[in-house]
VEXZAGU-494068 format. One record per residue: residue number from 1; residue in three letters; x, y negated, z of N, C-alpha, C in turn. Coordinates in steps of 0.1 Angstrom, whole numbers, plus 5000, padded with zeros to 4 digits. Layout:
<nodes>
+-----+------+-------+--------+------+--------+---------+------+-------+--------+------+
: seq : type : neast : nnorth :  nup : caeast : canorth : caup : ceast : cnorth :  cup :
+-----+------+-------+--------+------+--------+---------+------+-------+--------+------+
: NUM :  ALA :     X :      Y :    Z :      X :       Y :    Z :     X :      Y :    Z :
...
+-----+------+-------+--------+------+--------+---------+------+-------+--------+------+
</nodes>
This chain:
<nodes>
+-----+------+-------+--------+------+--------+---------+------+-------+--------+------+
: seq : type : neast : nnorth :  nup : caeast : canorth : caup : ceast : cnorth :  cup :
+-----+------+-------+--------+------+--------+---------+------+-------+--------+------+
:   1 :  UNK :  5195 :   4923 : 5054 :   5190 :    4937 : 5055 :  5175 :   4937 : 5056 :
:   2 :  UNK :  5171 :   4944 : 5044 :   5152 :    4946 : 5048 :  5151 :   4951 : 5059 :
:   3 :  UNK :  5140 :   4949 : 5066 :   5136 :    4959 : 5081 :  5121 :   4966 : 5076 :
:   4 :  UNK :  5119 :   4980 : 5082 :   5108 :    4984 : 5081 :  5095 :   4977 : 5086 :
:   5 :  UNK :  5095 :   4969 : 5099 :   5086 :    4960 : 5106 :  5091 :   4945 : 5106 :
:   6 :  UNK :  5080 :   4941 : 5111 :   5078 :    4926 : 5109 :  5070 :   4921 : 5125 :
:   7 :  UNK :  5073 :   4915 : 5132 :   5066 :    4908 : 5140 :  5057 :   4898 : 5132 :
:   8 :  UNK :  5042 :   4897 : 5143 :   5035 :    4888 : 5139 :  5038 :   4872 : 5134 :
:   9 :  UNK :  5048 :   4869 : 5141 :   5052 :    4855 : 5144 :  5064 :   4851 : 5133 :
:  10 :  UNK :  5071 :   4865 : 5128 :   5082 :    4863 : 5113 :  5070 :   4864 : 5105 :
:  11 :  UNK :  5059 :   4872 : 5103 :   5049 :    4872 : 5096 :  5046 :   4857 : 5090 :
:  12 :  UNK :  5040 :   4851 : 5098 :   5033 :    4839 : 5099 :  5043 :   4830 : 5095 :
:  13 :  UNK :  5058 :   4832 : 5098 :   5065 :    4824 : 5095 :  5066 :   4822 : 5081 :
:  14 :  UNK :  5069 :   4837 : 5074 :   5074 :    4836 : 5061 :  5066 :   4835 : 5056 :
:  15 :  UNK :  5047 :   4833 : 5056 :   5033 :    4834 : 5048 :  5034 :   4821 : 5053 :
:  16 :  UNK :  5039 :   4811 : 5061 :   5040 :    4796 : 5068 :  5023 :   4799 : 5067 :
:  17 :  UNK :  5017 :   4802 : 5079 :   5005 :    4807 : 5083 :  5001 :   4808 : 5098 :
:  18 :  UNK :  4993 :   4806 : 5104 :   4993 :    4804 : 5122 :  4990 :   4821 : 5121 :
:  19 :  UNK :  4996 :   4822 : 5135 :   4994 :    4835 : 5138 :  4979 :   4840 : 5145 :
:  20 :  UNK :  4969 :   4830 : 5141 :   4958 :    4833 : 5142 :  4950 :   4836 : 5130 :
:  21 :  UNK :  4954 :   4832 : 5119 :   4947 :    4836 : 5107 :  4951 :   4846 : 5105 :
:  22 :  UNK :  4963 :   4853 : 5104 :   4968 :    4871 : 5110 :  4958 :   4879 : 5111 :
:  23 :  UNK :  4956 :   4872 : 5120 :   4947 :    4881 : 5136 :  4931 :   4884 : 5129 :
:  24 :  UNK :  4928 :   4868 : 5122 :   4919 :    4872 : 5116 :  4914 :   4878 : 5107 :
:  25 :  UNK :  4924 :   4875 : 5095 :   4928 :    4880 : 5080 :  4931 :   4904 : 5089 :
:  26 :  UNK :  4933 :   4902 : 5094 :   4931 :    4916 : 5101 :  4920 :   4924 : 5099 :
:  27 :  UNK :  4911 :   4915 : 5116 :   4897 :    4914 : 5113 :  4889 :   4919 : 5097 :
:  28 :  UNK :  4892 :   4908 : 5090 :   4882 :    4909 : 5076 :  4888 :   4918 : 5062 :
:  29 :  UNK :  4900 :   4919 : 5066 :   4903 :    4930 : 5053 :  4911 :   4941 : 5058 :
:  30 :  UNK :  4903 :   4951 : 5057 :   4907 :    4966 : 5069 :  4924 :   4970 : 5054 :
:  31 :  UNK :  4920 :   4961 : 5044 :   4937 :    4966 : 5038 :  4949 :   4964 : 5048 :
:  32 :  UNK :  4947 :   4956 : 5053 :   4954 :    4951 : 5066 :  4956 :   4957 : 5078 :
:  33 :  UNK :  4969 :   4965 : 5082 :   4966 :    4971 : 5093 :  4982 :   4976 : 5101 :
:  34 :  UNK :  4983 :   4969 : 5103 :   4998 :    4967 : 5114 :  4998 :   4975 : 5125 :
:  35 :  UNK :  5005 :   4985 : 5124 :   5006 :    4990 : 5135 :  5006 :   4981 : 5151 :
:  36 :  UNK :  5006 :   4987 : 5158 :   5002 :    4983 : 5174 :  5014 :   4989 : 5183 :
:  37 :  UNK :  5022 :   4988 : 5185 :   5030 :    4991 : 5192 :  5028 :   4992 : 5210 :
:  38 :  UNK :  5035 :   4999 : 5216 :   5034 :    4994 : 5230 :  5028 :   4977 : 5238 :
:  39 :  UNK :  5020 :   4975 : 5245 :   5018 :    4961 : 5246 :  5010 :   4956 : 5235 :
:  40 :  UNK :  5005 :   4960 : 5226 :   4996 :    4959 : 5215 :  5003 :   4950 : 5206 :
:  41 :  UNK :  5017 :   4950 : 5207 :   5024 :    4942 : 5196 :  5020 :   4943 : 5184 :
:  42 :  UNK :  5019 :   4934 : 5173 :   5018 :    4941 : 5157 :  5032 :   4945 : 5154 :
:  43 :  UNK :  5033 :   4952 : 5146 :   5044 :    4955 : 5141 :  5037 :   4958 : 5123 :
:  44 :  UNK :  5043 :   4946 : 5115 :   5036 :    4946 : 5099 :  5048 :   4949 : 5093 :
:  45 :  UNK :  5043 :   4961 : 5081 :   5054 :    4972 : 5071 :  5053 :   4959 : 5061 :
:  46 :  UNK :  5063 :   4966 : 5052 :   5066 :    4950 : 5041 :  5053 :   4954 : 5032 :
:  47 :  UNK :  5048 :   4965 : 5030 :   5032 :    4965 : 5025 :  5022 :   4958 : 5029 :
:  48 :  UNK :  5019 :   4962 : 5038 :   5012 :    4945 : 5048 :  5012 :   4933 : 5041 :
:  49 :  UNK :  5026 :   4928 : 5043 :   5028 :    4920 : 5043 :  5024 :   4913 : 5024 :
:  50 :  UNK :  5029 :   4924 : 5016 :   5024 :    4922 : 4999 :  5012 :   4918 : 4999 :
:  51 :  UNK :  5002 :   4926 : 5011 :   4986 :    4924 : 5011 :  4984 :   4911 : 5018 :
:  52 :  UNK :  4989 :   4906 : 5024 :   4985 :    4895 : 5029 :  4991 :   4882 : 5023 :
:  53 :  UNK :  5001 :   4886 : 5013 :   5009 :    4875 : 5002 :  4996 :   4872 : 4992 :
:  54 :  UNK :  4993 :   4884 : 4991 :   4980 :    4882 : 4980 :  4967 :   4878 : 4982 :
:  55 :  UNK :  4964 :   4880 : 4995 :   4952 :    4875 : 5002 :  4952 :   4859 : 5004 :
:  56 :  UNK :  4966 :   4851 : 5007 :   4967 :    4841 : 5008 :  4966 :   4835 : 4991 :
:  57 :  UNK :  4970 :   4842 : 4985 :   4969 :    4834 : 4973 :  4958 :   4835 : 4964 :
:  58 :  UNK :  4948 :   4845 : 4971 :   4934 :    4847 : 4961 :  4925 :   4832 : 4970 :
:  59 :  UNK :  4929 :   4832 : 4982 :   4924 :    4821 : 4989 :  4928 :   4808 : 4988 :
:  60 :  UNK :  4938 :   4806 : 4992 :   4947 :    4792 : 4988 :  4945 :   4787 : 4974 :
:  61 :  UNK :  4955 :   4792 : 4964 :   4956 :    4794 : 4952 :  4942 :   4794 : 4944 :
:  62 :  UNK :  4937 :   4808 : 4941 :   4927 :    4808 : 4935 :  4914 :   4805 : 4939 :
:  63 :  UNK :  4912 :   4805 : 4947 :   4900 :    4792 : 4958 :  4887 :   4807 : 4962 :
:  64 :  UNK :  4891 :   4819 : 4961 :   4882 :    4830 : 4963 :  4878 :   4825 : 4978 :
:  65 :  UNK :  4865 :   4832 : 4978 :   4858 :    4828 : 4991 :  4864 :   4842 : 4998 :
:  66 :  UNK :  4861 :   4840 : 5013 :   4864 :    4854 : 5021 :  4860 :   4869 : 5012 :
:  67 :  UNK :  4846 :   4868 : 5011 :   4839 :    4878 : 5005 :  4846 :   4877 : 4988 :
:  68 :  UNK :  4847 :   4869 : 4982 :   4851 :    4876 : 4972 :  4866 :   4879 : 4970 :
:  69 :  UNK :  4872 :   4873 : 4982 :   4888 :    4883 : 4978 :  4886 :   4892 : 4986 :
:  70 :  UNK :  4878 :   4901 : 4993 :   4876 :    4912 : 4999 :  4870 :   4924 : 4988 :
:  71 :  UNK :  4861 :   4915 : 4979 :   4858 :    4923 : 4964 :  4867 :   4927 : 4959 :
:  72 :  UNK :  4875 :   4914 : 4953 :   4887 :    4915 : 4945 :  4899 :   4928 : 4950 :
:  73 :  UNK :  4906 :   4927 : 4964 :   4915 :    4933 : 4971 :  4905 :   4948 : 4967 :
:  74 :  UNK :  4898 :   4953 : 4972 :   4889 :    4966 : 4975 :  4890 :   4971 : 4960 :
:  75 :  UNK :  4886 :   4964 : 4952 :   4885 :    4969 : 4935 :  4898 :   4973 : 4930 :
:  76 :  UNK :  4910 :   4960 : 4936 :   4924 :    4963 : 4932 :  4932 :   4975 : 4939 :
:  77 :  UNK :  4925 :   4979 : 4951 :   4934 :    4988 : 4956 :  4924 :   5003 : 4950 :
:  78 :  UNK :  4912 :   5003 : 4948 :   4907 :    5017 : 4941 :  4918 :   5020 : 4925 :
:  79 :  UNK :  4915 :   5007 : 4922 :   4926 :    5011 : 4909 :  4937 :   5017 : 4912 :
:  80 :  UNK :  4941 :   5013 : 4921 :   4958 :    5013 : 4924 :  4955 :   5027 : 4930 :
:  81 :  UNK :  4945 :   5036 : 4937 :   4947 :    5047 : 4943 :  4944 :   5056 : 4932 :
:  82 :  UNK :  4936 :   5053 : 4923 :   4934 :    5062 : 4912 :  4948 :   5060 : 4903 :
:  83 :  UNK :  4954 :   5054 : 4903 :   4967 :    5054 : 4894 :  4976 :   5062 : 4899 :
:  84 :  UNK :  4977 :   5064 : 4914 :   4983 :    5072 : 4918 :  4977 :   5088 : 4923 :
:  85 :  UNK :  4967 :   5086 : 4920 :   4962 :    5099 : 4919 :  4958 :   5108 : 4904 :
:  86 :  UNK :  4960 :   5097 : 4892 :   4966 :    5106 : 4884 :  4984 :   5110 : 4878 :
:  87 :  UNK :  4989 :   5100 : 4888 :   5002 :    5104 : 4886 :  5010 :   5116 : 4896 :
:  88 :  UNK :  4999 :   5118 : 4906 :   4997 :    5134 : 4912 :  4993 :   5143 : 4903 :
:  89 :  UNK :  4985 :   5142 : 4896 :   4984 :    5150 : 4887 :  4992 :   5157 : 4878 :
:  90 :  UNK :  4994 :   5144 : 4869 :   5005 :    5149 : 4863 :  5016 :   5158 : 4866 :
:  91 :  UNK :  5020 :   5155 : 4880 :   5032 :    5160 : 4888 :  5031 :   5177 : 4888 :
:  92 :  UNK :  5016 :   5175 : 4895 :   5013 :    5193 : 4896 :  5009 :   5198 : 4880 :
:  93 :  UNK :  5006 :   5191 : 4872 :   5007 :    5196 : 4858 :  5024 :   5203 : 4855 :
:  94 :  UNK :  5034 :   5191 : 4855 :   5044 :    5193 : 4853 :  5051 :   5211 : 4859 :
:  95 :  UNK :  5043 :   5206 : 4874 :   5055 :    5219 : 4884 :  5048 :   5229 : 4881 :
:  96 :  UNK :  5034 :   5234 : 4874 :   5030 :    5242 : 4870 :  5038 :   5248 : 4857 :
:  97 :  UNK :  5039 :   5239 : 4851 :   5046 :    5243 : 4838 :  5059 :   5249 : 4840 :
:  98 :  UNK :  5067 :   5242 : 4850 :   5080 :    5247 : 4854 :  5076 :   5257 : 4859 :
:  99 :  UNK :  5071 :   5262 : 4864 :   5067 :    5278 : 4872 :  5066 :   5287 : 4862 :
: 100 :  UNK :  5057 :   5285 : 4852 :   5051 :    5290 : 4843 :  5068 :   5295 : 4833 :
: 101 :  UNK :  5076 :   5286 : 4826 :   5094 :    5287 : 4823 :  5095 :   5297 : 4827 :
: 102 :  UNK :  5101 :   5294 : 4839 :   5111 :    5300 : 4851 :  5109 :   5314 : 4850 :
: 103 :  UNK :  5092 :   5315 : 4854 :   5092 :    5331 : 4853 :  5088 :   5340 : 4839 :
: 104 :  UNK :  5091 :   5333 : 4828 :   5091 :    5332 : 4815 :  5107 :   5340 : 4812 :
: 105 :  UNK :  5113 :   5335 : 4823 :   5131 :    5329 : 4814 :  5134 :   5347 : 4831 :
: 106 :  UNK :  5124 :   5347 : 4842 :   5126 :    5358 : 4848 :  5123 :   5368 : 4838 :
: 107 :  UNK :  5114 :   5369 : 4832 :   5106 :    5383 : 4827 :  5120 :   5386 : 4809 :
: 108 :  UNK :  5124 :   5375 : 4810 :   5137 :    5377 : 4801 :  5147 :   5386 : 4804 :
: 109 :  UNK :  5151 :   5381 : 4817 :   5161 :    5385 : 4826 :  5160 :   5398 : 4832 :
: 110 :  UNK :  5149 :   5401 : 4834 :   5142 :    5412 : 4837 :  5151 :   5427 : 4829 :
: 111 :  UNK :  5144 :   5420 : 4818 :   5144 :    5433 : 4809 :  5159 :   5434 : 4804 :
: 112 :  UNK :  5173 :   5427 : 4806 :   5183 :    5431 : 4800 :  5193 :   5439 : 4810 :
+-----+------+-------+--------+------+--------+---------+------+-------+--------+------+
</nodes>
């Protein structure tokens, strides 16, 4: 069963990562941001968690220095916000259009 949250310490487990680089990887990339529960627990969404799969591997893997996977992550997530901000678009394109029918297919209806 997927869970919505993640403790810090399954975090670290499944990234096999100390639960101080967490803490830090936090710190330096505000993509990062686990809620805080009572007691200041984290509690990390499986989004989190994609962001810090990737952070580990722009560092590990691709040998990015702090600052440049903070480049890289910042660049990839504007893309990724503007992708979804023209797919809002579109949407209100769409339900425009549907409005626009409907009371097309009313003013039909109207008149019989």
């Amino acid at each position: 069963m997927k869970k919505y949250y993640y403790t810090i310490g399954e975090v670290a487990n499944l990234l096999e990562l100390k639960t101080h680089v967490l803490r830090y990887w936090e710190k330096e990339f505000p993509q990062v941001h686990p809620k805080k529960k009572f007691g200041r627990n984290r509690k990390y969404s499986p989004d989190d968690i994609e962001i810090l799969k990737k952070i580990k591997y722009m560092l590990h893997i691709q040998g990015f220095t702090i600052d440049g996977a903070k480049k890289k992550l910042k660049e990839e997530m504007k893309h990724r916000e503007q992708l979804n901000l023209d797919f809002s678009l579109d949407k209100k394109k769409l339900k425009n259009r549907i409005k626009e029918e409907l009371l097309e297919v009313k003013k039909i209806l109207s008149k019989e």
